[in-house]
GUZA-719490 format. One record per residue (C-alpha): residue in three letters; x, y, z. Coordinates in nm, 2 decimals, always signed. Layout:
BEGIN
(rec "ala" (X Y Z))
...
END
This chain:
BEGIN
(rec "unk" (+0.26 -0.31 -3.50))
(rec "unk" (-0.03 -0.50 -3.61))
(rec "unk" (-0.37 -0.65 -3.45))
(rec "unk" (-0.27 -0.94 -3.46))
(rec "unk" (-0.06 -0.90 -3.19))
(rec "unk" (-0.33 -0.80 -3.00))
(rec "unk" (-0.53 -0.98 -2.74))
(rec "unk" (-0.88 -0.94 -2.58))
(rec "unk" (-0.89 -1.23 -2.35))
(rec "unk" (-1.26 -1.32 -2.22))
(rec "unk" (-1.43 -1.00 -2.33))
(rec "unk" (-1.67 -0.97 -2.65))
(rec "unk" (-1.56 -0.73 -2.88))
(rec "unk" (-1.89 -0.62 -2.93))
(rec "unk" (-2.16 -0.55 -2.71))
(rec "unk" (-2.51 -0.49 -2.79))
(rec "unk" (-2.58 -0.32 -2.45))
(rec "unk" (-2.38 -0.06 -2.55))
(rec "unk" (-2.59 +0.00 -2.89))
(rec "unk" (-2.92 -0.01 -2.64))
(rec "unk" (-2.79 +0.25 -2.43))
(rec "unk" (-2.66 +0.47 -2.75))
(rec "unk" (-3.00 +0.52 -2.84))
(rec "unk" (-3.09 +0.68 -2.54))
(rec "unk" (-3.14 +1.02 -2.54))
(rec "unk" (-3.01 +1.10 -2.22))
(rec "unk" (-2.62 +1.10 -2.19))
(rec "unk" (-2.53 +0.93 -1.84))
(rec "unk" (-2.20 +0.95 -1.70))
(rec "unk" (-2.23 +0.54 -1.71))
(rec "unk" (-2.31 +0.60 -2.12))
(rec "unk" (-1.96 +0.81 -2.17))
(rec "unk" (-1.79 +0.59 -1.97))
(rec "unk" (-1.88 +0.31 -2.20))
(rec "unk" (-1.82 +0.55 -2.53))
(rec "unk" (-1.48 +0.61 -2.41))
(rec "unk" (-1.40 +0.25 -2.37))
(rec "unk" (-1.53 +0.16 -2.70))
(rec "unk" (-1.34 +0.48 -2.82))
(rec "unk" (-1.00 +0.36 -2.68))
(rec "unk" (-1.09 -0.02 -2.78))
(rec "unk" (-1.11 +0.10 -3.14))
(rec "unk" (-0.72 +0.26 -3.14))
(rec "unk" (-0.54 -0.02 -2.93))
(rec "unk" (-0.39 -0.16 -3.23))
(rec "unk" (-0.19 +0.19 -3.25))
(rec "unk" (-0.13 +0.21 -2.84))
(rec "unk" (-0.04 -0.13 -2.78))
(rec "unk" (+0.17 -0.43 -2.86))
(rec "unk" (+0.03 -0.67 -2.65))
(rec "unk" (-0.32 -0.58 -2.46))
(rec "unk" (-0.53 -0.89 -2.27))
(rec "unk" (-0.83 -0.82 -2.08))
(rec "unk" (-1.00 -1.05 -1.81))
(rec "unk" (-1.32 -1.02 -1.59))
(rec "unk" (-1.28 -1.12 -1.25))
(rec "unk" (-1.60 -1.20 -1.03))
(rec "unk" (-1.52 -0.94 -0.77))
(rec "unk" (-1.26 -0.68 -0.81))
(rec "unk" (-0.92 -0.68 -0.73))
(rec "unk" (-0.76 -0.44 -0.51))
(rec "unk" (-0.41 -0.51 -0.58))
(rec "unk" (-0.20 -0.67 -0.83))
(rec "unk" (+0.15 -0.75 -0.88))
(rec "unk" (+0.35 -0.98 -1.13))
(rec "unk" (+0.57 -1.30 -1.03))
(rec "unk" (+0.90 -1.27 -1.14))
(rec "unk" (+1.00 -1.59 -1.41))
(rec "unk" (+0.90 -1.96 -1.32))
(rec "unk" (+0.87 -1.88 -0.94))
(rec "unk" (+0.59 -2.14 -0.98))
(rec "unk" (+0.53 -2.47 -1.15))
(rec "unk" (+0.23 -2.44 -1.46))
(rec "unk" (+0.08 -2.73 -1.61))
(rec "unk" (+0.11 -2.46 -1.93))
(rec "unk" (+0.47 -2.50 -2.01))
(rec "unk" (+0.67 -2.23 -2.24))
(rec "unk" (+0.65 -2.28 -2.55))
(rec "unk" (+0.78 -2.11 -2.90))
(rec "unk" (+0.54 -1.90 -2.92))
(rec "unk" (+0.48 -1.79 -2.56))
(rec "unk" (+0.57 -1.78 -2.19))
(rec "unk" (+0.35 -1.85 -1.87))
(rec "unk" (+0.37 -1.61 -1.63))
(rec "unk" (+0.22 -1.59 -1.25))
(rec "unk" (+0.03 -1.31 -1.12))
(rec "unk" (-0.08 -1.19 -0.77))
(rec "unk" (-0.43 -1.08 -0.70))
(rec "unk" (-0.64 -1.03 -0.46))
(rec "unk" (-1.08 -0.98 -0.38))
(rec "unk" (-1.30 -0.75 -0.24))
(rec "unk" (-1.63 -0.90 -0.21))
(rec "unk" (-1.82 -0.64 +0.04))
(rec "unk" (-1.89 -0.97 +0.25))
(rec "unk" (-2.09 -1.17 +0.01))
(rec "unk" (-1.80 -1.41 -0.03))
(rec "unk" (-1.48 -1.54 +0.11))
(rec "unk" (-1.17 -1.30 +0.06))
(rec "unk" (-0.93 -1.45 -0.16))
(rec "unk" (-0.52 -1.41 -0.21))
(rec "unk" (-0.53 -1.55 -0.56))
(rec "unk" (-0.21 -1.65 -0.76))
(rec "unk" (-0.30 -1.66 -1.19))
(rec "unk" (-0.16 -1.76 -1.44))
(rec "unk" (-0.15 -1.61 -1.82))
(rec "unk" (+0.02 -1.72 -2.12))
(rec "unk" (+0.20 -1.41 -2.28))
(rec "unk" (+0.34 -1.38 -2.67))
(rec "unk" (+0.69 -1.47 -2.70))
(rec "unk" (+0.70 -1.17 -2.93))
(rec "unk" (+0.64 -0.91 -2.68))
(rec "unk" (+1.02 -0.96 -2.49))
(rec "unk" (+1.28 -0.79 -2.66))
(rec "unk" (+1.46 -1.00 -2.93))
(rec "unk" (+1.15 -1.22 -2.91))
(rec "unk" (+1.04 -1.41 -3.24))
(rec "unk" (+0.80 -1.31 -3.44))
(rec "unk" (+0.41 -1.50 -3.47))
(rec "unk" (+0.14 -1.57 -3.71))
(rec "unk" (-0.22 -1.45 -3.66))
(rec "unk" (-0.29 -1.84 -3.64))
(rec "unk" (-0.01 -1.89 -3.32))
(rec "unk" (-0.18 -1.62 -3.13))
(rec "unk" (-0.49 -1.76 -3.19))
(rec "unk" (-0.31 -2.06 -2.98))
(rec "unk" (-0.26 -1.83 -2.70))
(rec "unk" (-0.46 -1.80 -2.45))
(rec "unk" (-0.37 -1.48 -2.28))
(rec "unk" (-0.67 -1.50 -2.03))
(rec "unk" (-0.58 -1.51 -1.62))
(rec "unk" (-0.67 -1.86 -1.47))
(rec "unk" (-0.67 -1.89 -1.13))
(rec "unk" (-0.45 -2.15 -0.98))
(rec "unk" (-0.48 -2.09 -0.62))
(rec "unk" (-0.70 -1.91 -0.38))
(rec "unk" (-0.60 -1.87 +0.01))
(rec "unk" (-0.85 -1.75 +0.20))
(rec "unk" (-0.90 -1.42 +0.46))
(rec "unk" (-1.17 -1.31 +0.65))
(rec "unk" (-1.12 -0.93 +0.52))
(rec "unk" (-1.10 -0.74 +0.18))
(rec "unk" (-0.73 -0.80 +0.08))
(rec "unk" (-0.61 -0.41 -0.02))
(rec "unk" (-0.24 -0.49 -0.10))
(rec "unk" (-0.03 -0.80 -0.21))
(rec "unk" (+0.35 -0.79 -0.25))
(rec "unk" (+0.58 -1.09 -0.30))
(rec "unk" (+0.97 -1.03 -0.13))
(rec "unk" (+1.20 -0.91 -0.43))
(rec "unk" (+1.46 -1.18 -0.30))
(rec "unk" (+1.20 -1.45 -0.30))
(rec "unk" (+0.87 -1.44 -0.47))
(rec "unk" (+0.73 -1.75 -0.29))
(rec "unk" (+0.70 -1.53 +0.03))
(rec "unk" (+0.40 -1.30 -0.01))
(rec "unk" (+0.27 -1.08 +0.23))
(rec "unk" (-0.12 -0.90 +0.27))
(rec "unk" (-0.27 -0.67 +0.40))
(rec "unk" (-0.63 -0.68 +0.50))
(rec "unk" (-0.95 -0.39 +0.60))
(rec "unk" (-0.87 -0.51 +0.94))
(rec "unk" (-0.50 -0.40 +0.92))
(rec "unk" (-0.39 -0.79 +0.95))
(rec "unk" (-0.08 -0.87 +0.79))
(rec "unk" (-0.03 -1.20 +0.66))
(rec "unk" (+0.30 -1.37 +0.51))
(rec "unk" (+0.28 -1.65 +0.33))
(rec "unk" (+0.57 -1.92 +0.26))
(rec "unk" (+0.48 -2.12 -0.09))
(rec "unk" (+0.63 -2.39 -0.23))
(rec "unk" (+0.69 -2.45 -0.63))
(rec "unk" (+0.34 -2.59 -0.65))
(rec "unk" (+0.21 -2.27 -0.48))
(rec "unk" (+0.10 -2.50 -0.13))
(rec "unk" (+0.12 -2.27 +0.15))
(rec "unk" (+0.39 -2.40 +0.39))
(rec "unk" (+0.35 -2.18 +0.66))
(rec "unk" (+0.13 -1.83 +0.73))
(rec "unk" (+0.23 -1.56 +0.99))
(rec "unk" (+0.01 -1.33 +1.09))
(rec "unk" (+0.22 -1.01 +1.21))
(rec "unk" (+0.00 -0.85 +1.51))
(rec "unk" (+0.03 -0.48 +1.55))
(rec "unk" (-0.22 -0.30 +1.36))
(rec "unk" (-0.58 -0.20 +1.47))
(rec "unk" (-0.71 -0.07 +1.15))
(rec "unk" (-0.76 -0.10 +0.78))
(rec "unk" (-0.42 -0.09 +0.63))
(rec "unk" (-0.24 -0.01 +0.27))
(rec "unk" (+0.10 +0.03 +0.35))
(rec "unk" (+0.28 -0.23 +0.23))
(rec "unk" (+0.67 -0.25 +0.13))
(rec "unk" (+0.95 -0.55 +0.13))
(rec "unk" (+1.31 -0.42 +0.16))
(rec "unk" (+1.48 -0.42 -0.14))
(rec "unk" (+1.80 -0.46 +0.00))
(rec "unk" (+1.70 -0.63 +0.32))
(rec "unk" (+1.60 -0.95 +0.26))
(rec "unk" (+1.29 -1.10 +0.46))
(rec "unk" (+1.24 -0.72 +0.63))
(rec "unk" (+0.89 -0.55 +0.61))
(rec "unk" (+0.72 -0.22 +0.68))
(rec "unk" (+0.36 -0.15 +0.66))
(rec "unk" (+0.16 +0.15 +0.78))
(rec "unk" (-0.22 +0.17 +0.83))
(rec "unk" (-0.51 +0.42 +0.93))
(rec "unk" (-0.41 +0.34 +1.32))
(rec "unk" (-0.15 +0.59 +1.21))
(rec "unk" (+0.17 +0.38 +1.31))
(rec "unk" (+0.44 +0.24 +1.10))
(rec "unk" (+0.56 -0.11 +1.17))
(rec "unk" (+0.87 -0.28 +1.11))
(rec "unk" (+0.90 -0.66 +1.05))
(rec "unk" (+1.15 -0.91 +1.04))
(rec "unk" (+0.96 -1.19 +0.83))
(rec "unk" (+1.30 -1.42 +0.87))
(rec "unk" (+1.15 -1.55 +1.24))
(rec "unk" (+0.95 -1.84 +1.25))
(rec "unk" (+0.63 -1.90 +1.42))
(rec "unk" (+0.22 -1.85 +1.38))
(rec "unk" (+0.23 -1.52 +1.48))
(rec "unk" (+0.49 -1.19 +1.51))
(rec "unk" (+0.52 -0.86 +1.65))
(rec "unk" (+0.71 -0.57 +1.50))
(rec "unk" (+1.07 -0.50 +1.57))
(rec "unk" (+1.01 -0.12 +1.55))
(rec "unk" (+0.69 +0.08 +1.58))
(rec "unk" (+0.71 +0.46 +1.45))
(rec "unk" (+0.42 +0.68 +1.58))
(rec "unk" (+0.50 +1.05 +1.44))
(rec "unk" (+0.20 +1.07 +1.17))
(rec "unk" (-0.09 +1.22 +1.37))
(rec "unk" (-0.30 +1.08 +1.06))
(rec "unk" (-0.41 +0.78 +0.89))
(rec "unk" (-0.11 +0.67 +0.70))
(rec "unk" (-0.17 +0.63 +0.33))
(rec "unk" (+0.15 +0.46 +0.21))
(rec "unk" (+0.50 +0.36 +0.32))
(rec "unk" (+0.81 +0.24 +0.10))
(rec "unk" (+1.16 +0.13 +0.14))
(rec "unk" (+1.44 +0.36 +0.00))
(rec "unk" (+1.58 +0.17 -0.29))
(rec "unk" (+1.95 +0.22 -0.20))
(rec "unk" (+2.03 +0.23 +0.19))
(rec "unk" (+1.83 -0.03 +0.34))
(rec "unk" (+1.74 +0.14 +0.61))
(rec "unk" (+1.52 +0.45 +0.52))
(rec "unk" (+1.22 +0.43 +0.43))
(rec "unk" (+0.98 +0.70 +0.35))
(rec "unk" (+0.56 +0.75 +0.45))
(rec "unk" (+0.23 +0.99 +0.36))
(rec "unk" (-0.07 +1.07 +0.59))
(rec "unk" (-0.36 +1.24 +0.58))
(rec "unk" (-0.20 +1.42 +0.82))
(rec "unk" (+0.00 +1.63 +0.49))
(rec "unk" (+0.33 +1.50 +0.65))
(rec "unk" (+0.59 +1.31 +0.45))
(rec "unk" (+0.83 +1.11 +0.70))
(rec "unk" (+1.20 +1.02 +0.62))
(rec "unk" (+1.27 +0.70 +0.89))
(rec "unk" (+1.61 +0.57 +0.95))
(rec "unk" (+1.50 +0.27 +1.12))
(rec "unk" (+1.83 +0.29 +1.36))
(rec "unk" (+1.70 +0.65 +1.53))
(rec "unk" (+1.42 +0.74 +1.70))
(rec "unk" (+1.31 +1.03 +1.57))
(rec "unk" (+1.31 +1.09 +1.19))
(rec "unk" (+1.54 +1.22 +0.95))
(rec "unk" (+1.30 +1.41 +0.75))
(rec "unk" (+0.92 +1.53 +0.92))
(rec "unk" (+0.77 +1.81 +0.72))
(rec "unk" (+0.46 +1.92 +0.53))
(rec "unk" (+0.48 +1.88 +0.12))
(rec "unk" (+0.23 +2.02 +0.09))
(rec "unk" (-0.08 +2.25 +0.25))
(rec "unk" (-0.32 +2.22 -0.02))
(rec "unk" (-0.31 +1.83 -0.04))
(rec "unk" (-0.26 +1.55 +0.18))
(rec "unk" (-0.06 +1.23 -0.04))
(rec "unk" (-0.21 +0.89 -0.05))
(rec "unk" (+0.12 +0.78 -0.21))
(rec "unk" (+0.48 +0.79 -0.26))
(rec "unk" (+0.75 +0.60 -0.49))
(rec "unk" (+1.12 +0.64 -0.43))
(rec "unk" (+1.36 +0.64 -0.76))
(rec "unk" (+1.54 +0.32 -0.87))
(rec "unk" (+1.81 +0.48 -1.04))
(rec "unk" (+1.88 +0.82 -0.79))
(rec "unk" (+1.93 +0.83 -0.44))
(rec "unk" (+1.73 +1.17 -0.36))
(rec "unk" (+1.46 +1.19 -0.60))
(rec "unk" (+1.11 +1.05 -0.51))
(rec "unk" (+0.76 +1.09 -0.62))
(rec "unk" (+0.42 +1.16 -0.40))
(rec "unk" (+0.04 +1.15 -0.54))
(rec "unk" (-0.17 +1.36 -0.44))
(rec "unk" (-0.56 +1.37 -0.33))
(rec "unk" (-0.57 +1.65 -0.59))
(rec "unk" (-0.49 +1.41 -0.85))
(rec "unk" (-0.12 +1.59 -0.92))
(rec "unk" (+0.18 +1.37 -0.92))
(rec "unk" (+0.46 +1.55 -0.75))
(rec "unk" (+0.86 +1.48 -0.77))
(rec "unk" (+1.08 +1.61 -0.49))
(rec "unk" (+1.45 +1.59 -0.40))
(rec "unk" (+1.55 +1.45 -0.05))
(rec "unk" (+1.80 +1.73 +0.01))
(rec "unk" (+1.53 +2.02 +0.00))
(rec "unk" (+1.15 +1.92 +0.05))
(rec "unk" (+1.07 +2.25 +0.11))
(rec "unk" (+0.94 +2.24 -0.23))
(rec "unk" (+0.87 +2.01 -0.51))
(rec "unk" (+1.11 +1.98 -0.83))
(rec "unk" (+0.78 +1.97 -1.05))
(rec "unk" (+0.44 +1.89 -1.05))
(rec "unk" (+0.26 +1.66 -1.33))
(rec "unk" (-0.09 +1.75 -1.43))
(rec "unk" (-0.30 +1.54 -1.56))
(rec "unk" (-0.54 +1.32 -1.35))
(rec "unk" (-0.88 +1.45 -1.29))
(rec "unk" (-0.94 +1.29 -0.94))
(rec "unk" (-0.74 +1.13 -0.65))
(rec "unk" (-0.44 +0.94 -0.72))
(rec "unk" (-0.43 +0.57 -0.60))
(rec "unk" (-0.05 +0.42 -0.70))
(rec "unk" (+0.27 +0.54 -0.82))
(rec "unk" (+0.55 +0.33 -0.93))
(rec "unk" (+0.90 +0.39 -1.07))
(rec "unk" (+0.95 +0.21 -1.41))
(rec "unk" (+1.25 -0.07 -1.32))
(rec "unk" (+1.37 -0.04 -1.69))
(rec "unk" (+1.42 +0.37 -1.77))
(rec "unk" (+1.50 +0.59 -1.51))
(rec "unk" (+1.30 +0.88 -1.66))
(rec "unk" (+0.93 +0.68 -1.64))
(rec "unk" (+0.74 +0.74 -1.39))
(rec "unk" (+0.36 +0.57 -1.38))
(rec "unk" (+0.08 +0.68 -1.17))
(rec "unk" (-0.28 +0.53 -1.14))
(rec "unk" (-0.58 +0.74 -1.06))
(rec "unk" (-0.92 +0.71 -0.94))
(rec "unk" (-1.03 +0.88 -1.26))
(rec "unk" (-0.99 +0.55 -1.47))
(rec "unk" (-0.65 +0.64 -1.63))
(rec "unk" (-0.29 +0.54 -1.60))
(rec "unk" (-0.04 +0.79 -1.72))
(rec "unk" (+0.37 +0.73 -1.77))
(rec "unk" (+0.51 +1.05 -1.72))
(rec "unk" (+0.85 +1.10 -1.89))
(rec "unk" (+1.03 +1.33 -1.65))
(rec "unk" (+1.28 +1.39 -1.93))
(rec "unk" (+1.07 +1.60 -2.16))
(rec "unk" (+0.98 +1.86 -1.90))
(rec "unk" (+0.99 +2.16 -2.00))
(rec "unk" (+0.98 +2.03 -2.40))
(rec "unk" (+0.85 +2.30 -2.61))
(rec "unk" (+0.54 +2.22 -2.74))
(rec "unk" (+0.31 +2.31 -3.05))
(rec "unk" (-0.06 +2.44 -3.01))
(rec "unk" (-0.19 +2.06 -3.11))
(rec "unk" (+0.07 +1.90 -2.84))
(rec "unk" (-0.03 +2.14 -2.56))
(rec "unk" (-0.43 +1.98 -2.59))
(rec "unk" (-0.35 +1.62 -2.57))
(rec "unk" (-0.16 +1.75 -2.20))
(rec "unk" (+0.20 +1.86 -2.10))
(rec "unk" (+0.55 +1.80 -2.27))
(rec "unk" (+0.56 +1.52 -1.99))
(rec "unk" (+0.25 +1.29 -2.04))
(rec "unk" (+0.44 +1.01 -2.23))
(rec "unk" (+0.11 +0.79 -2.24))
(rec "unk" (-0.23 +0.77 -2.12))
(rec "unk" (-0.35 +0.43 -2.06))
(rec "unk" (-0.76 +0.50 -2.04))
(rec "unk" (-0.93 +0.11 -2.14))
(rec "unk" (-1.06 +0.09 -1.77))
(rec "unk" (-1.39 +0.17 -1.66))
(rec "unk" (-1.36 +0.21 -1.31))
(rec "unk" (-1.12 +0.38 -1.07))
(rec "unk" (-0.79 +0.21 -1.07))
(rec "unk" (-0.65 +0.04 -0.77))
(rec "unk" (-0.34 -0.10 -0.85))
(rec "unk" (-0.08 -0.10 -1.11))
(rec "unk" (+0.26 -0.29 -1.16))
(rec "unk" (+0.53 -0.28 -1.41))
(rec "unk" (+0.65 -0.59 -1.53))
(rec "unk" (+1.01 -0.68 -1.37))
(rec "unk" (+1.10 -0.86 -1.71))
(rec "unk" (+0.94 -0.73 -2.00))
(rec "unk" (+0.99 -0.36 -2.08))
(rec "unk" (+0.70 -0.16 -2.13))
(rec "unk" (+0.47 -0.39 -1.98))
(rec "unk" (+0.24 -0.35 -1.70))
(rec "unk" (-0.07 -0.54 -1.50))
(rec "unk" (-0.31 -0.34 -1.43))
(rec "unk" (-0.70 -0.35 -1.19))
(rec "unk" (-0.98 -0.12 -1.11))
(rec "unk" (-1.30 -0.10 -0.98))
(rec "unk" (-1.44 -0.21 -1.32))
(rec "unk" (-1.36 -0.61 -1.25))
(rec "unk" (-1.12 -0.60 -1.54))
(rec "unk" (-0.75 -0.72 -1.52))
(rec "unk" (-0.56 -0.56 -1.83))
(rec "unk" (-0.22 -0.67 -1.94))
(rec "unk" (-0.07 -0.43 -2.14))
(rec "unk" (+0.29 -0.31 -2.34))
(rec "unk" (+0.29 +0.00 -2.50))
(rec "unk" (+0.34 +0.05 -2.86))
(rec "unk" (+0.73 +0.07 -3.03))
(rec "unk" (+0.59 +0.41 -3.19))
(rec "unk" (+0.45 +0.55 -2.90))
(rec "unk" (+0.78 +0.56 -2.72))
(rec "unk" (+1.09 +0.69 -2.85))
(rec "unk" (+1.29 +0.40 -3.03))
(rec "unk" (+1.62 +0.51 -2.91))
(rec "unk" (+1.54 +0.80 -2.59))
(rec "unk" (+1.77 +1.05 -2.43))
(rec "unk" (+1.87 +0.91 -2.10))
(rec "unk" (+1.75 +1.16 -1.81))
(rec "unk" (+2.05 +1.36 -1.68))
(rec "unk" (+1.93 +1.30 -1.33))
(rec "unk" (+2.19 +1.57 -1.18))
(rec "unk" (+2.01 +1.88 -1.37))
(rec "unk" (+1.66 +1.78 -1.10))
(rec "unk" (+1.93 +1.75 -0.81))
END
């Protein structure tokens, strides 16, 4: 890999502020930070094969990619690259209007697999920089966005008020209807569409109540088809099950991880994962049926087997603070990523557990820790992997700054071991 597949959208390589604040003699927490980045800006060209940066005018608390041409860009494909859509969303701390925004960005051909190669002048043509093409408004800070796997012109929100909104778009991204779903009375993460289910919703919010939605009726506003109410806690996150299409799974403050069939009452699974952390997080495998992964408050990233909870398969190390996202890679079934408030992204590769390691390895973190992604400088929200493009993932954080990133050929293994999933069962 070269540099010149590399991409810094609207952000100056340089920065004299940074020089100012080297001289001083003090070193602030705000001084490292800003070392590190410049640190980690230096080596991208050995991390990355693609890496774009934006600045947004308020951050973003959530971000997701749009699968293929879901939506009409006056930037067309071209040889060298391919437009792709992007969800994002504002927090403005009242000092503006809220914003859903959909993006755009224009991302090297090069970077898909079999994709052709490019000159340093045709990526000089590409302008891998978001532009926003629409902005729907909400009264609240937006925390989560998530577009229906079956059809990515329904999006749904969820708001600091615990509003959940579910928009209907057309090609041109024109909203052709909103519903707002009425349950909730409080702010809200929780935020899942069923991935076998089509137009079927959960969310969960600090009111400590898990709703379920079916998005397929029409009107201005809906109430839940189910309401669960056995977290005695704000719940932190709630996701479909992968496979069944009717289980879902959710994490409280309350330290209780929740197993739902949504056609009982009372839930399959109610137990304790943990007493020394409550989970703000959870991610259920794409590829097995029993394993899933929860995040802790104490920054650990914790795999478990649905058949025995009682305790966890393993435990990554490797975040400093509070874990914010976890998602399951869609392309290897060994990935695992997690985002933390402590500015990094790791991909864990649950298939080198246990790998020995030599005295060098063991600094840089355990047999596990695939890759590190540390270019941000504030706590990471949100994370996504791309649905299309392996290796690639979208990435937001406190810091403003939208990064676009694949990981290097080298850093990965060219041609990996695939997981034996049945030796964690």
């Amino acid at each position: 890999m070269t540099s010149k597949q590399v991409s810094f959208g609207d952000l100056p390589i340089d920065s004299s502020d940074d020089e100012q604040q080297s001289q001083d003699e003090e070193k602030s927490e705000e001084l490292t930070i800003l070392e590190e980045y410049k640190l980690w800006r230096k080596n991208c060209r050995y991390m990355y094969d693609f890496i774009s940066e934006t600045a947004l005018t308020w951050p973003s608390l959530s971000i997701q990619w749009v699968l293929g041409d879901t939506f009409e860009n006056k930037t067309k494909d071209t040889k060298i690259s391919k437009t792709r859509n992007l969800l994002l969303t504002t927090h403005t701390s009242g000092e503006d209007v809220n914003y859903l925004k959909i993006a755009s960005t224009q991302i090297p051909a090069s970077i898909w697999d079999n994709g052709p190669e490019i000159t340093p002048e045709e990526l000089q043509q590409i302008n891998s920089r978001l532009r926003i093409s629409k902005k729907l408004d909400q009264e609240m800070e937006i925390n989560r966005v998530r577009a229906m796997p079956q059809n990515n012109k329904v999006i749904s929100t969820i708001n600091g008020n615990g509003e959940v909104f579910v928009y209907c778009l057309d090609s041109q991204m024109n909203e052709q209807s909103k519903t707002k779903l009425v349950h909730h009375t409080d702010n809200g993460y929780g935020l899942s569409w069923n991935p076998v289910v089509a137009e079927q919703l959960v969310t969960g919010s600090d009111d400590q109540t898990v709703a379920i939605w079916d998005c397929s009726q029409t009107g201005a506003e809906l109430t839940p088809t189910q309401v669960f109410k056995h977290h005695t806690g704000i719940v932190n996150d709630v996701k479909w099950h992968n496979f069944s299409g009717n289980t879902l799974g959710s994490v409280s403050e309350d330290k209780n991880f929740i197993y739902q069939d949504t056609r009982a009452q009372d839930p399959a699974i109610k137990t304790v994962l943990s007493s020394k952390t409550s989970f703000n997080t959870l991610c259920f495998s794409r590829f097995s049926k029993n394993i899933f992964a929860a995040g802790g408050e104490d920054g650990n990233v914790y795999l478990y087997d649905l058949r025995d909870v009682s305790k966890p398969l393993h435990t990554m190390m490797g975040h400093t603070k509070s874990i914010t996202n976890l998602e399951w890679d869609p392309f290897h079934e060994n990935i695992v990523g997690s985002s933390s408030l402590d500015r990094r992204i790791i991909l864990w590769d649950i298939n080198k557990i246990g790998q020995e390691q030599l005295q060098d390895e063991m600094e840089d973190g355990v047999s596990e820790l695939l890759m590190m992604h540390g270019g941000h400088t504030g706590g990471i929200n949100d994370f996504q992997f791309s649905e299309e493009i392996p290796w690639t993932v979208a990435s937001c954080a406190d810091d403003n700054i939208v990064h676009l990133w694949k990981v290097n050929k080298k850093v990965v293994d060219e041609d990996p071991v695939e997981v034996d999933l049945a030796e964690l069962e």
